[in-house]
DOKOLTOR-169635 format. One record per residue (C-alpha): x, y, z. Coordinates in Angstrom, 2 decimals, always signed. Example, Ala and Ser with C-alpha at 12.3 -4.5 7.8 and 13.67 -1.06 7.14 Angstrom:
LUMTI        c1        c2        c3
LUMTI    +12.30     -4.50     +7.80
LUMTI    +13.67     -1.06     +7.14
***
This chain:
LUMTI        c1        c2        c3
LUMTI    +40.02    -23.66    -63.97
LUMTI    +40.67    -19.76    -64.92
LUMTI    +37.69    -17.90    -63.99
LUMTI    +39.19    -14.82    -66.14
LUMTI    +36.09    -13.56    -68.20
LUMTI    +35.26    -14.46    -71.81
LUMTI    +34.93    -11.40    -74.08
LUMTI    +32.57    -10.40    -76.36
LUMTI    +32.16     -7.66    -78.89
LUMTI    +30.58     -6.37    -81.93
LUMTI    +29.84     -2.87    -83.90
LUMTI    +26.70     -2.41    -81.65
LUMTI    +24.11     -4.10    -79.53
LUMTI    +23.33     -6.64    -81.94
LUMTI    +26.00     -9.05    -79.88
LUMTI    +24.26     -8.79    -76.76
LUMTI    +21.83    -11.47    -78.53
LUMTI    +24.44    -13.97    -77.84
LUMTI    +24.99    -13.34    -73.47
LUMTI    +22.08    -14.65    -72.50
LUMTI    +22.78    -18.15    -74.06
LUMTI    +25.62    -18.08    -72.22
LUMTI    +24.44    -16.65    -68.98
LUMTI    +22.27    -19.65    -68.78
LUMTI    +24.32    -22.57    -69.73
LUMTI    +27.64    -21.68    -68.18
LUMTI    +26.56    -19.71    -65.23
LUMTI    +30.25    -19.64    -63.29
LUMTI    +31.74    -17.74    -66.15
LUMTI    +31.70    -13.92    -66.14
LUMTI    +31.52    -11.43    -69.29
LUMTI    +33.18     -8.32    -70.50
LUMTI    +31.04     -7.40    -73.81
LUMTI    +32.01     -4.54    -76.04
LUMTI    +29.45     -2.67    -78.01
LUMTI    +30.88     -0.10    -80.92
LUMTI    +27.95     +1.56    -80.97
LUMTI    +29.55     +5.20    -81.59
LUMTI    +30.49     +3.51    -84.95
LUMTI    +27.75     +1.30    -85.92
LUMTI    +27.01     +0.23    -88.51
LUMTI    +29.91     -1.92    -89.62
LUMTI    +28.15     -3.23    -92.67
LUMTI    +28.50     -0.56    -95.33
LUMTI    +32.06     +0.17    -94.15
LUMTI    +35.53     +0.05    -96.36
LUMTI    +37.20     -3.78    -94.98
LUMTI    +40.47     -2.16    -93.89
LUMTI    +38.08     +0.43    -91.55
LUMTI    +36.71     -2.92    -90.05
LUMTI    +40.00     -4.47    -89.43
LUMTI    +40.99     -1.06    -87.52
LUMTI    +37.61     -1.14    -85.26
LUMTI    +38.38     -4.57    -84.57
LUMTI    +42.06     -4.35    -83.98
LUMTI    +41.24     -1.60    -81.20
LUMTI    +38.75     -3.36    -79.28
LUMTI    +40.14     -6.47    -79.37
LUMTI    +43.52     -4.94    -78.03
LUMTI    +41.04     -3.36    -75.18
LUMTI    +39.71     -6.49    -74.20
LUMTI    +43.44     -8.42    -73.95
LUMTI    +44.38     -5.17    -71.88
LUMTI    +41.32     -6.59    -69.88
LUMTI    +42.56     -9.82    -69.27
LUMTI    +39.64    -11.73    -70.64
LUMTI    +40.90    -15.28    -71.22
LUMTI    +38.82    -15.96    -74.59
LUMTI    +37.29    -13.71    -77.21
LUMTI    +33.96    -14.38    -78.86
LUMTI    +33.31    -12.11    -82.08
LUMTI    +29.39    -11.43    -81.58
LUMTI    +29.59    -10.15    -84.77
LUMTI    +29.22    -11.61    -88.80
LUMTI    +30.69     -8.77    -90.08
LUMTI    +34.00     -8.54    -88.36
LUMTI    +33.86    -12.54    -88.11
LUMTI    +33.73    -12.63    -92.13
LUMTI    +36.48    -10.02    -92.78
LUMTI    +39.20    -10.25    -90.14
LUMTI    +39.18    -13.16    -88.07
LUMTI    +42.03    -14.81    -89.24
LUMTI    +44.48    -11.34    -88.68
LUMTI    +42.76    -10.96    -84.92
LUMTI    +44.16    -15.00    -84.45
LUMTI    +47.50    -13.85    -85.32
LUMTI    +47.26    -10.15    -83.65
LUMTI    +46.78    -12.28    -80.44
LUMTI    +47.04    -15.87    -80.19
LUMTI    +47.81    -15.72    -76.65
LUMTI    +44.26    -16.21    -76.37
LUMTI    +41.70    -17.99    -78.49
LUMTI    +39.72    -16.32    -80.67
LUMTI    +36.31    -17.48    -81.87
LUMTI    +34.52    -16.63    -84.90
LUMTI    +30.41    -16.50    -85.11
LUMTI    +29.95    -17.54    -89.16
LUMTI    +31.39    -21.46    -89.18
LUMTI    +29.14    -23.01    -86.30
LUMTI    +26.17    -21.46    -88.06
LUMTI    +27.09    -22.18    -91.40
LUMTI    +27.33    -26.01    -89.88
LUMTI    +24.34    -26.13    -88.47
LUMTI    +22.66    -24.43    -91.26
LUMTI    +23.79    -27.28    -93.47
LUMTI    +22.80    -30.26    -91.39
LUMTI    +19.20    -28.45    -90.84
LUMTI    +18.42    -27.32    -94.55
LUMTI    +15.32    -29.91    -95.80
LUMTI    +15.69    -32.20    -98.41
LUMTI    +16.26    -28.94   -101.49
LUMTI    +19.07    -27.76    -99.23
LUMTI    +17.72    -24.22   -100.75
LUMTI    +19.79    -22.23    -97.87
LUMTI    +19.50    -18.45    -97.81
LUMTI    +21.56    -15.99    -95.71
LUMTI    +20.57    -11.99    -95.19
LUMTI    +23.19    -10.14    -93.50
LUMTI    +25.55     -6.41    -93.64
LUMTI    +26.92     -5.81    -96.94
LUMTI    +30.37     -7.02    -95.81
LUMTI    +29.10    -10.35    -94.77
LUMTI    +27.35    -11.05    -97.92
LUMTI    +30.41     -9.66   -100.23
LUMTI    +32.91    -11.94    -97.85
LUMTI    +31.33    -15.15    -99.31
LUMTI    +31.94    -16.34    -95.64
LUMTI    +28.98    -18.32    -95.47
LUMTI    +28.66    -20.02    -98.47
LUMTI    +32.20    -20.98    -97.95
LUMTI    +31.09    -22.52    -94.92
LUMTI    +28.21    -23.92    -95.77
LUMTI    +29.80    -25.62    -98.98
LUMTI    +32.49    -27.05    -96.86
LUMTI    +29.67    -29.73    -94.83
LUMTI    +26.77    -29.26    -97.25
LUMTI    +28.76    -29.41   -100.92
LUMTI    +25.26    -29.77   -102.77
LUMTI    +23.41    -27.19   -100.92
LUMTI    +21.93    -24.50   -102.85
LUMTI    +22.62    -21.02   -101.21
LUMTI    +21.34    -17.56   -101.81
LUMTI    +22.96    -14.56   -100.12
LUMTI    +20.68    -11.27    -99.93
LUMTI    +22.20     -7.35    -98.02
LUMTI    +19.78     -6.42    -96.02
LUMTI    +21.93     -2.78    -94.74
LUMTI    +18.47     -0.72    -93.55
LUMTI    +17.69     -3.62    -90.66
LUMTI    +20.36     -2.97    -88.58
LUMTI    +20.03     +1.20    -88.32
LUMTI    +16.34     +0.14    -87.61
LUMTI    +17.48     -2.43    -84.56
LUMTI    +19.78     +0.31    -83.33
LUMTI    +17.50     +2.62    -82.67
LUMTI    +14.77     +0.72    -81.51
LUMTI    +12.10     +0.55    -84.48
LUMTI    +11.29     -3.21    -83.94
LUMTI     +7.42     -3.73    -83.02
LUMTI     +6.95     -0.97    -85.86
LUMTI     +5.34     -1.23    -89.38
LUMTI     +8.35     +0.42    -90.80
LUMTI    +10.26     -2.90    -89.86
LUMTI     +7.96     -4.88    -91.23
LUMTI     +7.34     -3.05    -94.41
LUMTI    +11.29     -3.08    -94.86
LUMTI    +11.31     -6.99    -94.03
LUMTI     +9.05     -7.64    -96.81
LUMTI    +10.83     -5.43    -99.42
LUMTI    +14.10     -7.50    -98.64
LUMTI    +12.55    -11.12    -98.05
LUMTI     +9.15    -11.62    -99.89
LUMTI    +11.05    -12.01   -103.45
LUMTI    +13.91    -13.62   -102.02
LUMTI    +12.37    -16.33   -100.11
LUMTI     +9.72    -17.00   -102.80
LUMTI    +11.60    -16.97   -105.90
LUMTI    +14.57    -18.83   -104.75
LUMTI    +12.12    -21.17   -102.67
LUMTI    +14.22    -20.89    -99.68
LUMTI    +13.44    -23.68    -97.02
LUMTI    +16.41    -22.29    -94.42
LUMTI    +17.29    -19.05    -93.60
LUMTI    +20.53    -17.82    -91.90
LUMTI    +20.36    -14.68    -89.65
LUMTI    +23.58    -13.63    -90.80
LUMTI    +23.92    -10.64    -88.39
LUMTI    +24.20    -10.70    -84.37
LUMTI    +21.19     -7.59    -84.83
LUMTI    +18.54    -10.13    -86.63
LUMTI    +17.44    -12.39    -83.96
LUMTI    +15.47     -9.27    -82.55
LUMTI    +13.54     -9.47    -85.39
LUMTI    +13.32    -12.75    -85.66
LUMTI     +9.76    -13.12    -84.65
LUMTI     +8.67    -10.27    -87.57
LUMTI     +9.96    -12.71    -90.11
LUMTI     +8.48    -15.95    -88.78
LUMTI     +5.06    -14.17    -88.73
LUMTI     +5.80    -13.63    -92.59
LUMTI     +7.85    -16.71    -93.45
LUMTI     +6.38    -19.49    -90.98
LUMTI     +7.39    -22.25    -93.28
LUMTI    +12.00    -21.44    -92.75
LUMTI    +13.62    -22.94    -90.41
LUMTI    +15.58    -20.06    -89.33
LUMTI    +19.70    -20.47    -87.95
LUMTI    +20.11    -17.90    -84.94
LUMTI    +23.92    -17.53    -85.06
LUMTI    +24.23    -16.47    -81.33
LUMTI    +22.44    -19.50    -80.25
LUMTI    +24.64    -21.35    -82.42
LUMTI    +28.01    -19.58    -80.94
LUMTI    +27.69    -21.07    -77.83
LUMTI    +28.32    -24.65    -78.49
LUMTI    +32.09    -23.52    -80.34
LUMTI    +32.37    -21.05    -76.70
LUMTI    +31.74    -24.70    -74.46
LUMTI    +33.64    -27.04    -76.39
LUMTI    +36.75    -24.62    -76.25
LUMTI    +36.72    -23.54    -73.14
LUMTI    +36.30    -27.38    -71.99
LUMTI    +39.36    -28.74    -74.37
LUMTI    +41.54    -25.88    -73.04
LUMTI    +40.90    -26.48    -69.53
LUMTI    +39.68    -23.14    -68.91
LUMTI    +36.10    -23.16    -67.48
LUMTI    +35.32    -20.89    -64.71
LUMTI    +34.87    -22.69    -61.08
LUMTI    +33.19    -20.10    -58.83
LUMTI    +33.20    -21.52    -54.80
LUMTI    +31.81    -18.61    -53.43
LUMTI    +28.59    -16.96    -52.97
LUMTI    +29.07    -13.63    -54.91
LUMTI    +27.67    -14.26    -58.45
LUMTI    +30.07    -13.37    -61.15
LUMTI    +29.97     -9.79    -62.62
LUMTI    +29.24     -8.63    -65.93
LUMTI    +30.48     -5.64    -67.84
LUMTI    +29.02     -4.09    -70.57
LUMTI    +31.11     -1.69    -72.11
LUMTI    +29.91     +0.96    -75.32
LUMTI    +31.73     +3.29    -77.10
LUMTI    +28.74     +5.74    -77.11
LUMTI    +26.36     +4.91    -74.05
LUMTI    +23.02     +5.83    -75.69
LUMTI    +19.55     +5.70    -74.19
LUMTI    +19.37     +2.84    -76.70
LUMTI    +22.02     +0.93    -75.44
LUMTI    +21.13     +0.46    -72.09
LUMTI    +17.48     +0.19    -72.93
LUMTI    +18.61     -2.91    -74.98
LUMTI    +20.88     -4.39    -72.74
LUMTI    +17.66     -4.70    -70.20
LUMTI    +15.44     -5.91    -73.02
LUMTI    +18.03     -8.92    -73.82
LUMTI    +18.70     -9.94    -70.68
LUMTI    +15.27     -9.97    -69.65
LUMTI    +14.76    -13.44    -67.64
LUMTI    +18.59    -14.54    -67.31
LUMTI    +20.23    -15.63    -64.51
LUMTI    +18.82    -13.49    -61.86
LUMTI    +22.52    -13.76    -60.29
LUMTI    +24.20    -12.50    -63.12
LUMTI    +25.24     -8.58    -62.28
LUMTI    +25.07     -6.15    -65.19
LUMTI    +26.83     -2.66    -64.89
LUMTI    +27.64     -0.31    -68.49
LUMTI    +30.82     +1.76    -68.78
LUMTI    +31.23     +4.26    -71.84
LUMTI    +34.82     +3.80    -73.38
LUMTI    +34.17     +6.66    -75.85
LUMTI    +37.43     +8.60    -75.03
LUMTI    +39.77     +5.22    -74.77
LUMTI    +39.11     +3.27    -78.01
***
């Protein structure tokens, strides 16, 4: 038992996408999340500006005592994860890309025609293919940046025309001519709009990543003996940290979280001046 919380964290809000999965299925366990969100995007940003972001919050939320730490975030996941495992393995640290990347392999159709849209640093990592190739060898994969979804997501412009317009001007080539049959949402950010592109696209059978994180987060926390065991009555608290507490932000955080565990307790911090 260590009911220490599990720690989250990405460049922005796009992570968030990933709590409520967790809220539900391991209710006991409390949350410390991390949003960058004075620095979002990460996407378009130089790799060793990445591992610098990454290296500071992750140091925050050690300093935090969170007992596990759950990158809710492709781009950091494809880039550094292997120098945050040896900046701290006190603790484990748990990538996003490889339990997608699985499942997107077993759940590609017969064509195995998998595509993956994510920041410009996912898509130049290779991450995913990688992945992919490693359980699905004779899948067929096509990679597509999509950088203008994420400023979009950020600052609320989802139920919008302009989303959809910019959807289409990313997707409707890619999907068609490659005739895609699974699609990847290779950024924490995308499964907000994950509804836009099923109204275009109804025929994918589209891989939310955060959904997909949780399973690695259960089966760790299980085979280290670390679960949370709450006995008493006080629900576990949550604590949402940003590094620029917009309007945005917290506007998000309620929209997310929408119909969670009513217990769960939700309270924002800005960390602007310590990270």
């Amino acid at each position: 038992m260590d009911n220490r919380p599990i720690g989250f964290f990405d460049s922005g809000l796009g992570g968030l996408t990933c709590i409520p999965y967790v809220l539900d299925a391991l209710p006991d366990e409390s949350i410390v999340y991390f949003g960058d969100t004075a620095r979002t995007p990460y996407g378009s940003k130089a790799v060793s500006t990445i591992r610098s972001f990454a290296f500071e919050i992750a140091d925050f939320l050690v300093d935090s005592s969170v007992k596990m730490i759950a990158i809710a975030c492709n781009t950091v996941s494809s880039t550094c994860l292997d120098e945050l495992r040896e900046r701290h393995p006190e603790i484990p640290i748990l990538g996003i890309i490889a339990p997608a990347a699985y499942t997107a392999a077993l759940a590609s159709h017969t064509g195995k025609r998998i595509g993956v849209i994510g920041t410009k640093a996912t898509i130049a990592s290779g991450a995913y293919r990688k992945a992919i190739k490693e359980s699905a060898p004779d899948a067929e994969i096509f990679e597509a940046a999509c950088p203008a979804l994420v400023p979009l997501i950020e600052e609320g412009i989802i139920e919008n025309e302009i989303m959809d317009l910019t959807i289409r001007y990313y997707l409707d080539h890619f999907v068609s001519y490659n005739k895609i049959d699974t699609l990847v949402l290779g950024c924490t950010h995308y499964p907000l709009i994950r509804h836009n592109i099923m109204q275009f696209y109804p025929e994918l059978s589209i891989i939310d990543p955060s959904r997909e994180l949780l399973t690695t987060i259960e089966t760790e926390l299980a085979n280290r003996g670390i679960l949370a065991e709450r006995t008493e009555s006080i629900p576990p608290e949550n604590t949402f940290y940003a590094s620029d507490l917009s309007e945005n932000f917290v506007n998000m955080i309620s929209r997310i979280l929408a119909g969670s565990d009513a217990n769960a307790c939700f309270r924002t911090i800005s960390l602007e001046k310590k990270v």
